[in-house]
C-alpha positions in Angstrom: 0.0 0.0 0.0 1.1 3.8 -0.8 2.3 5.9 2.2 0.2 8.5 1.3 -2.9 6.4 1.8 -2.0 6.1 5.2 -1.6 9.9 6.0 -5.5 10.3 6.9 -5.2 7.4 9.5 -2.6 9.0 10.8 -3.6 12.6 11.1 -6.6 11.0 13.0 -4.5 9.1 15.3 -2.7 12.1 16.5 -6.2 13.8 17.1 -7.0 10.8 18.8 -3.8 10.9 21.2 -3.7 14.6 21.6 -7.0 16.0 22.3 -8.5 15.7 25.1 -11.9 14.3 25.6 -14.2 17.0 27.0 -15.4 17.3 23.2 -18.4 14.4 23.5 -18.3 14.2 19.8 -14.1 13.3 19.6 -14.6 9.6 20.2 -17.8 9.1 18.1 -16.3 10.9 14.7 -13.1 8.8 15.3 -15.7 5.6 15.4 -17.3 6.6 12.9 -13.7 7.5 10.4 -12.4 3.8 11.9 -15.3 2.3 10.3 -15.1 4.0 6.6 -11.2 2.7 6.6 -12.6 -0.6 7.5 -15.6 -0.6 4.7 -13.0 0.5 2.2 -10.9 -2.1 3.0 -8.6 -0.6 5.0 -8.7 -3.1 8.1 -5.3 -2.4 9.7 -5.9 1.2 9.8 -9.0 0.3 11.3 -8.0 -1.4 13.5 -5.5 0.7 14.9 -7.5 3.5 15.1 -10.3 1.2 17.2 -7.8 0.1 19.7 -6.8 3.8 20.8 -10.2 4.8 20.8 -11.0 2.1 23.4 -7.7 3.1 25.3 -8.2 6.6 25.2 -12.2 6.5 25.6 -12.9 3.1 27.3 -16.1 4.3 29.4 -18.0 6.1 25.5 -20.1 4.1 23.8 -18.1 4.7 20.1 -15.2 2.4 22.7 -17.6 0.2 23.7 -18.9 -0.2 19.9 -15.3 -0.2 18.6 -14.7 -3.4 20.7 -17.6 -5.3 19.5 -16.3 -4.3 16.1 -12.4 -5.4 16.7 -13.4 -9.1 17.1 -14.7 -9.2 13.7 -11.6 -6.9 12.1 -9.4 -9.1 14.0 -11.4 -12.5 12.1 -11.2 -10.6 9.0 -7.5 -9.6 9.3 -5.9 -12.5 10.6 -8.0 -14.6 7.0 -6.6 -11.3 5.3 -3.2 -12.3 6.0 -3.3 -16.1 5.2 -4.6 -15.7 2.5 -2.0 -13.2 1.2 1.1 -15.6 2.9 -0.5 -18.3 0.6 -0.5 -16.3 -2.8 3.1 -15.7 -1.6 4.0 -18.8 -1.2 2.3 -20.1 -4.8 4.2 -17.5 -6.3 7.7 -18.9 -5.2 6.6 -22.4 -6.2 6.2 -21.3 -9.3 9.7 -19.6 -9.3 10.9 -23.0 -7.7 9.3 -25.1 -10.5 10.9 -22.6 -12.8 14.2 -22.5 -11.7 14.2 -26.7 -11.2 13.5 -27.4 -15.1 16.1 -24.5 -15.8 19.0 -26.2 -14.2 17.6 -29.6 -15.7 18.3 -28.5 -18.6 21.5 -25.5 -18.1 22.8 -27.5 -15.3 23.1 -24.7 -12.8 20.5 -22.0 -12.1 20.6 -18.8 -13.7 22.3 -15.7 -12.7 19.0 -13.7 -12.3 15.4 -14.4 -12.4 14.5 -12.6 -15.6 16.7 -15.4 -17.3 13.8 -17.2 -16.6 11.6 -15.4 -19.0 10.3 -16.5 -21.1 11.1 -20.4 -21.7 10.2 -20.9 -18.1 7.8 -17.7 -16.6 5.7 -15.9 -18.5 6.8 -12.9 -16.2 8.5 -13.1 -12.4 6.3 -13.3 -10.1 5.7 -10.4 -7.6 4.4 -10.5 -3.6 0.7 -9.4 -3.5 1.9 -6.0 -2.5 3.9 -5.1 -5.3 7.6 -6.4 -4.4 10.0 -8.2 -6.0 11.3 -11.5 -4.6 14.8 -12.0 -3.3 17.3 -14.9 -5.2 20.6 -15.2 -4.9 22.4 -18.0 -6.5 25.6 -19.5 -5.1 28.2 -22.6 -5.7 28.2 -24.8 -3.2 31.8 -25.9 -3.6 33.3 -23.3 -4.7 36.7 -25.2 -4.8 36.7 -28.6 -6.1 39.7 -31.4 -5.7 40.6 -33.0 -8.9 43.5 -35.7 -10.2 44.2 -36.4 -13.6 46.1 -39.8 -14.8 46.6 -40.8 -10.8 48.8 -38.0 -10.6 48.7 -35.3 -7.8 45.6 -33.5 -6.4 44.8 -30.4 -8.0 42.0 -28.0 -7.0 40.1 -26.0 -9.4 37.9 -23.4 -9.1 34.1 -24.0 -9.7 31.8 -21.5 -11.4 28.5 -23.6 -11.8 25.6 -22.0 -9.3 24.3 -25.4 -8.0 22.3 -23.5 -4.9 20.2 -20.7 -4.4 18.4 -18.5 -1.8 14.9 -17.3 -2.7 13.2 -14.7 0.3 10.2 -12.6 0.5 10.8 -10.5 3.8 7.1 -9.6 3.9 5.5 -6.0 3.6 8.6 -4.0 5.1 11.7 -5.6 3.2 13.3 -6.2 6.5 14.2 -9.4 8.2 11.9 -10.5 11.1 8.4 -9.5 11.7 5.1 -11.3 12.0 2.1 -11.1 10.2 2.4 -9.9 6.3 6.0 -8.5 7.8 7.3 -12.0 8.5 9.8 -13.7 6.1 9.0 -16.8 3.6 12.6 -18.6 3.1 13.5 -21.1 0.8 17.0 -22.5 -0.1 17.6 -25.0 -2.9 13.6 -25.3 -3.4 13.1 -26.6 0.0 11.6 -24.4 3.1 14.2 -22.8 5.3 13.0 -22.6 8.7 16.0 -20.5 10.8 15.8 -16.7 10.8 18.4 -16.3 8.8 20.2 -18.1 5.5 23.5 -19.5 6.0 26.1 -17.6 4.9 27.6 -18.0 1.4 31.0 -20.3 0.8 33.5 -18.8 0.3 35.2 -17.8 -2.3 32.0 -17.0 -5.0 33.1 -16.3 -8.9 32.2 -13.3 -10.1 30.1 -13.7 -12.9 
């Protein structure tokens, strides 16, 4: 979602925190503004706005309403974000289905994504809210031990990317987080379940 779509929720949640409550009408109008963001879609705005409307104004009966109305925002965004974590998640199958016939037939996995257009993706798939998914391919072994003719071991360096990495770090782009901010991690088309990849070994080519 656009910052700027959140500026109005915001304005209001100032008002909310920084006037004072002598004005009757206050905790009704802010009801009443919670409710439009939550008609138009807008449920986590909503919902904010409910819960410091029932903090700031727990004995008004917009409070009292606004908690009646957070069990069924809370239903709606709680289904909201499943169902958002599991179009993620179809999208990086398809990238994983993509990227496994790509080294079937290459025998490594590509250097970026958009390789995979358009033999393998009509188009790379995007999170629900407009980002891009995060690969990074990598060798495994970057140094490999070889003998020719039973002579002495050699090592050699190899190039082929025989791994990868593929993130979505949820709405923020930042590690961590819960709801649509949590990370979906993947590594070599299997789920990664640690909070963070292992690092890379060392020495990666440059390619």
């Amino acid at each position: 979602m656009h910052p700027s779509r959140f500026a109005p929720a915001l304005v209001l949640l100032v008002m909310l925190t920084a006037c004072s409550s002598e004005d009757p009408r206050l905790p009704a109008n802010l009801y009443e503004e919670a409710r439009k963001l939550n008609l138009e879609g807008r449920s986590l705005e909503a919902r904010a706005m409910m819960k410091q409307l029932t903090e700031r104004y727990p004995d008004s009966e917009a409070a009292q309403q606004a908690k009646r109305d957070l069990y069924l925002i809370e239903a709606f965004v709680k289904r909201d974000v499943e169902d958002r974590q599991k179009l993620v998640r179809s999208a990086m199958k398809r990238i994983t289905d993509a990227l496994i016939r790509y080294k079937t037939k290459k025998s490594e996995y590509p250097v970026s994504l958009n390789d995979l257009m358009p033999e393998y993706l009509d188009q790379v798939p995007e999170t629900p809210w407009g980002h891009p998914f995060l690969y990074r391919p990598y060798v495994s072994r970057p140094i490999e031990d070889y003998q020719v003719n039973r002579g002495p071991t050699k090592q050699k360096l190899n190039t082929k990317f025989d791994g990868y990495y593929l993130a979505c770090l949820g709405t923020d782009l930042r590690p961590g987080g819960e709801g649509l901010a949590a990370d979906i991690l993947i590594k070599d088309g299997a789920p990664w379940n640690e909070p963070a990849f292992p690092p890379l070994p060392q020495p990666q080519p440059i390619r």
